[in-house]
C-alpha positions in Angstrom: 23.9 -27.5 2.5 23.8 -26.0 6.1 27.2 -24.7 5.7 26.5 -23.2 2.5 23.6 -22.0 3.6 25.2 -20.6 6.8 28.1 -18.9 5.3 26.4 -17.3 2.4 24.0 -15.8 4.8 26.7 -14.1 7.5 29.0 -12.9 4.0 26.1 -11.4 2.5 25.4 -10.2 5.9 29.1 -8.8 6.4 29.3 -7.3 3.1 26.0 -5.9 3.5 26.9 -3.7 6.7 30.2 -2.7 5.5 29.0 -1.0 2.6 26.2 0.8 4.5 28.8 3.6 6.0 30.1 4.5 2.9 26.5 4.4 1.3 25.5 6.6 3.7 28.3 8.7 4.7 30.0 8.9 1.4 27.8 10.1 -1.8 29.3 8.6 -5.1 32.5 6.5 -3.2 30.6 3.2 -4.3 30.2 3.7 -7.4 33.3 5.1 -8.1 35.1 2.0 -6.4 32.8 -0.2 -8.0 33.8 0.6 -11.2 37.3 1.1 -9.9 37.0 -2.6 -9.5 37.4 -2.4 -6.1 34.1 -4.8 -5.6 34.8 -7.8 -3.2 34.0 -6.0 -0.1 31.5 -4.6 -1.1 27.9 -5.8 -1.5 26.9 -6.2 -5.3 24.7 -3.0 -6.5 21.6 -5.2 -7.9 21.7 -7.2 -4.7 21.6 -4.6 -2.5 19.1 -2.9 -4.2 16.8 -5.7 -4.2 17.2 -6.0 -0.4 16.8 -2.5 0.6 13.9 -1.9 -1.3 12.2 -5.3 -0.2 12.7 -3.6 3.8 11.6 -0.7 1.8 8.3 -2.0 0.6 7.1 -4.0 3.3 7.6 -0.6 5.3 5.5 1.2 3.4 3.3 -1.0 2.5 2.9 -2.0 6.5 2.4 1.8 7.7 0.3 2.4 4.6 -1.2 5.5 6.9 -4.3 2.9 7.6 -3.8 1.3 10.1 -7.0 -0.5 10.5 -9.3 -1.2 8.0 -12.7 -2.1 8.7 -15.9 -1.9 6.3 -18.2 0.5 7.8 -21.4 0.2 6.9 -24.2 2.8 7.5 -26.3 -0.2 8.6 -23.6 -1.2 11.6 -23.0 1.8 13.8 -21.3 0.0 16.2 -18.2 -0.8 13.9 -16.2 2.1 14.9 -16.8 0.7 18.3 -15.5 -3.1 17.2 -12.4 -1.5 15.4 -11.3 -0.1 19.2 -11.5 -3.3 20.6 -10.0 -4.9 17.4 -7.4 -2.7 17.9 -6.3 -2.9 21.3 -6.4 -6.7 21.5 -4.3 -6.9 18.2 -0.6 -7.9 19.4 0.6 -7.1 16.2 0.4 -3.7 17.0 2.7 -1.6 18.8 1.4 -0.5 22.1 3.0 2.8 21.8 0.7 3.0 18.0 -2.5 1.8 20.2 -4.1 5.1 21.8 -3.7 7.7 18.8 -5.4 4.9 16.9 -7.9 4.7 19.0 -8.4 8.4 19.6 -8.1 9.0 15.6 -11.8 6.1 15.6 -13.0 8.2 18.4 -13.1 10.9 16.4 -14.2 9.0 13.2 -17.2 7.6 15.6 -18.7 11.4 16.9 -18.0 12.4 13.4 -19.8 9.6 11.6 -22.6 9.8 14.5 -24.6 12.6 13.3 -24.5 11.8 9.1 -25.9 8.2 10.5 -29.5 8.9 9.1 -28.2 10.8 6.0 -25.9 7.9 4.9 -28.7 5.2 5.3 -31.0 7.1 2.7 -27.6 8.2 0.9 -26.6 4.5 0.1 -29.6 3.4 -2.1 -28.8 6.4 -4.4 -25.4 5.2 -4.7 -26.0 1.7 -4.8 -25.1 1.5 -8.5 -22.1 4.1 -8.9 -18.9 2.3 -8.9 -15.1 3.3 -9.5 -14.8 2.8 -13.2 -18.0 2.9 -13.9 -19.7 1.9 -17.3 -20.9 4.6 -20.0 -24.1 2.6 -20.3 -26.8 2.2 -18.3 -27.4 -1.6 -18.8 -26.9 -4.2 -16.2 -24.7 -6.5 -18.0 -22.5 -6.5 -20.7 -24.4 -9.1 -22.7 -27.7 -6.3 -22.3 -25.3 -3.6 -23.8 -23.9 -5.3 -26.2 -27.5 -6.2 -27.6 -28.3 -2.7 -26.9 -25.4 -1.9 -29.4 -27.0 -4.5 -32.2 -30.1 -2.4 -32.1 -28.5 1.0 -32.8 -27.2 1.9 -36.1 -23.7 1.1 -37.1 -22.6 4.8 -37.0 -23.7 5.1 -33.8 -22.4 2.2 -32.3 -19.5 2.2 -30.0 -16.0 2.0 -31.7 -13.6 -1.1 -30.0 -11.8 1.1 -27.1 -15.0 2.1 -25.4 -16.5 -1.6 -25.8 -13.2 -3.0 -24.3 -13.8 -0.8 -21.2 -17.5 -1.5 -20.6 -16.4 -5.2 -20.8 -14.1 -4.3 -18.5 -16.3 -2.5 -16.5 -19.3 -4.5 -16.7 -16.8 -7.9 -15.1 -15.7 -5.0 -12.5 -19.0 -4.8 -11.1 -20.5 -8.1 -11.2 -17.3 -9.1 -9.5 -16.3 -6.8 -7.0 -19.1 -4.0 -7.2 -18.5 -1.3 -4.3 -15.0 -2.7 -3.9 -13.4 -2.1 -7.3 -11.2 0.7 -6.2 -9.8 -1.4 -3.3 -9.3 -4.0 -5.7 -7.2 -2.1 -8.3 -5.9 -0.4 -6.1 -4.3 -3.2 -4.2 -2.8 -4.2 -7.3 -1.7 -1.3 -7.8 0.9 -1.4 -4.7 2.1 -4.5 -5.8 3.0 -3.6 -9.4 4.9 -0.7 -7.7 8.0 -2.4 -6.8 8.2 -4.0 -10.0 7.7 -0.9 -12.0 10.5 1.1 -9.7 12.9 -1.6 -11.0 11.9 -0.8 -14.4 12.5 2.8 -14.1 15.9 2.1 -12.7 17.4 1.5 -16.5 15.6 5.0 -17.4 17.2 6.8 -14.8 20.6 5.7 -16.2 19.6 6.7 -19.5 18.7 9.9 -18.1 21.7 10.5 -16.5 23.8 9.3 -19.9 21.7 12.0 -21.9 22.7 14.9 -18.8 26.3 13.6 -18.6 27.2 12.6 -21.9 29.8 15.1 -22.3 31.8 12.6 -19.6 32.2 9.9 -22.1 31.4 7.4 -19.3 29.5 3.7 -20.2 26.1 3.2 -20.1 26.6 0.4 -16.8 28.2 3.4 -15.2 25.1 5.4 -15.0 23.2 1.9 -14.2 25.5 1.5 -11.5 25.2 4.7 -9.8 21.5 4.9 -10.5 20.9 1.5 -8.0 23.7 3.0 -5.4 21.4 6.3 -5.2 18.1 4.3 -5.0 19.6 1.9 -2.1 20.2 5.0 -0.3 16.9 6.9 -1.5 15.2 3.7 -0.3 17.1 2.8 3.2 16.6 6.3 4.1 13.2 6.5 3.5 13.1 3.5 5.3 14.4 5.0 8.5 12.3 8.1 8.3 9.1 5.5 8.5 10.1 4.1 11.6 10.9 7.8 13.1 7.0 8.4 11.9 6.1 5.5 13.7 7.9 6.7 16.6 6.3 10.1 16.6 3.4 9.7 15.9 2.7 13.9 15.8 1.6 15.1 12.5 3.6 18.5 13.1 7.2 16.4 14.0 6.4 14.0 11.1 6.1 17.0 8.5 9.5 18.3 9.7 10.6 15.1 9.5 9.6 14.7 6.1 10.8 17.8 5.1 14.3 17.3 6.6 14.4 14.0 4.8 13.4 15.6 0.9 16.4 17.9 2.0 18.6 15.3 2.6 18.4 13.6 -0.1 18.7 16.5 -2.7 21.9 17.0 -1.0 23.0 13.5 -1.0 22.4 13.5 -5.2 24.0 16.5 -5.7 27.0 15.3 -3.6 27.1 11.6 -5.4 27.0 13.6 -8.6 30.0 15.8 -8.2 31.6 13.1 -7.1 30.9 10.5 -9.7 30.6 13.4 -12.6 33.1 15.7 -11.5 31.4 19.0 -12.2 31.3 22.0 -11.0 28.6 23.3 -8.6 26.5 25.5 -10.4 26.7 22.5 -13.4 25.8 20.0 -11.2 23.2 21.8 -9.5 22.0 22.9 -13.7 21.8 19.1 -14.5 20.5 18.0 -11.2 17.7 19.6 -12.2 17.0 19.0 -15.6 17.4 15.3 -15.1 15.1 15.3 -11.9 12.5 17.3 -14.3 13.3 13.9 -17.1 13.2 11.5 -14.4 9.7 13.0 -12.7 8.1 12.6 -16.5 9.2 9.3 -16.6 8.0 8.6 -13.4 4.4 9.7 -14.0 4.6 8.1 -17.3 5.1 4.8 -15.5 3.1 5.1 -12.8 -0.3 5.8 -15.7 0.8 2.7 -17.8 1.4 0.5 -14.2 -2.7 1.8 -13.2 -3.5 0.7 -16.8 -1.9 -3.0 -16.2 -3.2 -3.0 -13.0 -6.9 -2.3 -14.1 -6.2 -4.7 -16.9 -4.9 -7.3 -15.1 -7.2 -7.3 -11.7 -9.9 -7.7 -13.7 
């Protein structure tokens, strides 16, 4: 079992690094050997993809772009002052990461100072607003529902808005305040899963642009993982440069570098796998990125949905 074990790791290993230069360095040359059948040296597509975009996640999901999070209370103003120390004793943290985080709770401190008396008054006003509120103004949602029995019929609430203040109603007497960081958390998870949903939509996409190429269905599937592994693994890289460089201004030309780089890289891939010309690869690039952001926020509205269905 050790052997197996072994082995399997430092082939998946080996295969795994020698198809990272032509990933990288060659747009399209994967898929086209892939479906060449050329595949024993290379690492699978669906494996791949669920490797790179684990590292991917993680990353992410680690940066996050809060570092720290502490629940500052009006009540506790010396919070900004315990996150410091949390944070410079924390040896998770890179000690290169350690004094813009403090300075950024420095700054968070002086700033929060002076609304210190504002906030405390502030937060019995908003004691009983909540993300997701309910449309009524009972405190349960076995008082509104025998609020409902006393109004007529035609005025009643129909099923969809009775759903939600059930909904609602369990939201608040379960996580009040934190309802947002609750669905949202949920949220994050459910990305990953939905990005592997969207990966057979992408192919379909690309089937509907291209159809005039006669190629399978698997062929677009196949392509559409090869350009998400390298979407992924360089988005990956341009985390840890953020990291690195901490400056707001060299991340934003970072980031704008990296959206270039990848438009690029597609069109490239697609004139390679597609064989087009320039000015009809750059035509579909563009109507299938226009598809593909649709899709996208179509997704990303029905995986908020399950994740505000589900968390509660």
């Amino acid at each position: 079992m050790m052997n197996h074990a072994i082995s399997d790791y430092f082939h998946f290993d080996q295969k795994f690094f020698h198809t990272l230069k032509p990933l990288f360095f060659k747009p399209g040359f994967l898929t086209n050997e892939y479906m060449a059948g050329k595949r024993v040296q290379y690492l699978h597509p669906v494996k791949m993809y669920i490797f790179i975009s684990l590292v991917y996640f993680l990353l992410l999901f680690q940066s996050g772009h809060q570092f720290v999070n502490v629940n500052n209370t009006p009540d506790d103003p010396k919070s900004e002052h315990a996150a410091m120390d949390s944070v410079a004793r924390d040896p998770g943290i890179p000690s290169y990461l350690k004094p813009p985080m403090i300075a950024q709770l420095k700054k968070d401190s002086i700033k929060n100072a002076g609304k210190h008396i504002g906030a405390t008054a502030k937060s019995k006003v908003d004691a009983s607003t909540y993300f997701l509120s309910p449309t009524a103004d009972d405190s349960t949602y076995t008082a509104y529902l025998a609020s409902q029995q006393k109004l007529p019929e035609n005025k009643r609430d129909g099923m969809i808005e009775r759903f939600y203040n059930k909904k609602a109603f369990g939201y608040r007497a379960e996580y009040g305040a934190r309802t947002k960081d609750v669905i949202l958390e949920a949220f994050d998870h459910n990305i990953p899963k939905m990005m592997f949903v969207l990966l057979p939509i992408c192919a379909l996409i690309l089937m509907i642009s291209f159809r005039n190429n006669k190629k399978y269905y698997v062929e677009h599937l196949i392509y559409s993982f090869h350009l998400h592994c390298f979407i992924f693994l360089f988005l990956a890289i341009v985390i840890v440069l953020e990291w690195l460089t901490p400056s707001a201004d060299v991340n934003g030309i970072i980031s704008f570098l990296a959206g270039i780089a990848i438009i690029w890289y597609a069109y490239r891939s697609l004139r390679v796998v597609y064989h087009r010309s320039r000015w009809r690869t750059v035509s579909k690039l563009i109507g299938a990125y226009i598809m593909y952001l649709l899709s996208f926020a179509v997704c990303i509205a029905l995986v908020f949905i399950i994740s505000a269905l589900a968390a509660g």
